[in-house]
N, C-alpha and C positions, 0 to 999 in steps of 0.2 A: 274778164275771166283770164287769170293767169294759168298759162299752160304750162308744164312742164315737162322734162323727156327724162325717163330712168333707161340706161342701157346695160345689157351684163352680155358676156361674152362668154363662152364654156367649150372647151373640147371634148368631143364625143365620143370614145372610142370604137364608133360603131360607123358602115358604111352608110353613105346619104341617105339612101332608100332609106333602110332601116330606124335610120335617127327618125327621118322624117314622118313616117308610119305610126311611130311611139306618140311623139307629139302631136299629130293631128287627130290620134283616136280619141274623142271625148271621154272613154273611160278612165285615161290615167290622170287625169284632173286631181282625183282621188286622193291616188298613189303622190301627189308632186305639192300638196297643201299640207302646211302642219295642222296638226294635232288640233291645239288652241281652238282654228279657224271653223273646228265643229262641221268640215263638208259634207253635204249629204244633196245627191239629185233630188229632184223633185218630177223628175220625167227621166224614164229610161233612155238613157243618152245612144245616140249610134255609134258603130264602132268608126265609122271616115266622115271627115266634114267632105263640104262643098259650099260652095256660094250661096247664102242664103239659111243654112244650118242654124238652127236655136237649138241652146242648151240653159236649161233651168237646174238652176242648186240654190242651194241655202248656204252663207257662212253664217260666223258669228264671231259679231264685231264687237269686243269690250262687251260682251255677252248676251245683245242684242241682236235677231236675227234677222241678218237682210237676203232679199230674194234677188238673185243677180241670174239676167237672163243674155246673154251673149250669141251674137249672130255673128256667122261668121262672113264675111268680107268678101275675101281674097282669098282663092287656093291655087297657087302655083306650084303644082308638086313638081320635083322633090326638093323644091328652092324655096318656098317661099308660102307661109296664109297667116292671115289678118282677120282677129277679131275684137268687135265692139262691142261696149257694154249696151244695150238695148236698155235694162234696170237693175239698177243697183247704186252705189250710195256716192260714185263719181257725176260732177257734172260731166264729165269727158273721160271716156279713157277708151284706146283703141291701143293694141296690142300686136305688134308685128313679129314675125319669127320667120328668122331669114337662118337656110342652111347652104352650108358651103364644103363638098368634099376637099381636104386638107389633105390626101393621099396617107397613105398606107393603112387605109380600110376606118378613117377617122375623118369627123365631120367638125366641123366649126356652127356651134348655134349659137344666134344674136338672139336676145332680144330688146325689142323697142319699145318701151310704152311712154305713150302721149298721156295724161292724164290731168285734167284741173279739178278742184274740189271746189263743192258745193257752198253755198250759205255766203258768198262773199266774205267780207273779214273775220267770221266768225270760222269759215273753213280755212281760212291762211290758218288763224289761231291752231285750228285742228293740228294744220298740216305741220307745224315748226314742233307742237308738242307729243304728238304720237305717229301721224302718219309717216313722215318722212322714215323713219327708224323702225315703223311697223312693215313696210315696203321693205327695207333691207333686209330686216328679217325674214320676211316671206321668202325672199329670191334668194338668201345664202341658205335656206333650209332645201331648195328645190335643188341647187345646183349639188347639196351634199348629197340628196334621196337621188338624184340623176348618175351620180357619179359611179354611188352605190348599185344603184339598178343596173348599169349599162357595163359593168366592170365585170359584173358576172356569165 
């Protein structure tokens, strides 16, 4: 299983606290998915994770709908929490989001994800033809809906 790591880094213009509180409420999942992806929970999500948290939704992948249930990890607030996919359509994928106050009332958010695809060779194929570029688009769509949220 080849693993791979996508990283994106973003400026927040929001205090740590704050940054951190957005991102770890389950309901803005939402708010930070395009369009396409067809999000919808499938359990009333809670507003604060913690260790142990599951969160069930639906996207829709090339218009097939997968059920992706996510636990959460790690929660180091206001620095740091980590979730993994429990199910959904990665062999691997674990998801780290690391915050960093950068002074003057702005936060620096990482994130990490670890992630390899399924099917063996048949998932590389995936991965060179749609996933790799379907990923980037997911995460430049987030970082512009973030920028826009957090601006106002």
């Amino acid at each position: 299983m080849k693993v791979r790591v996508l990283e994106r880094t973003q400026i927040v213009p929001r205090p740590i606290d704050e940054a951190f509180k957005f991102f770890s409420d389950p309901r803005n999942l939402k708010r930070l998915t395009p369009a396409f992806l067809q999000f919808k929970f499938l359990s009333t999500p809670p507003e604060t994770v913690h260790p142990g948290t599951e969160i069930d939704y639906q996207i829709r992948l090339y218009g097939v709908p997968v059920h992706w249930r996510t636990r959460i990890e790690v929660v180091d607030a206001p620095h740091k929490f980590v979730d993994v996919q429990e199910k959904g359509p990665y062999a691997l994928w674990r998801h780290s989001h690391y915050f960093k106050d950068v002074g003057g009332g702005a936060t620096e958010m990482r994130d990490r994800v670890e992630y390899a695809m399924p099917l063996g060779p048949l998932g590389e194929i995936a991965y060179h033809l749609f996933v790799a570029r379907s990923l980037a688009q997911i995460f430049e769509f987030r970082e512009r809906e973030l920028a826009a949220i957090m601006s106002t």
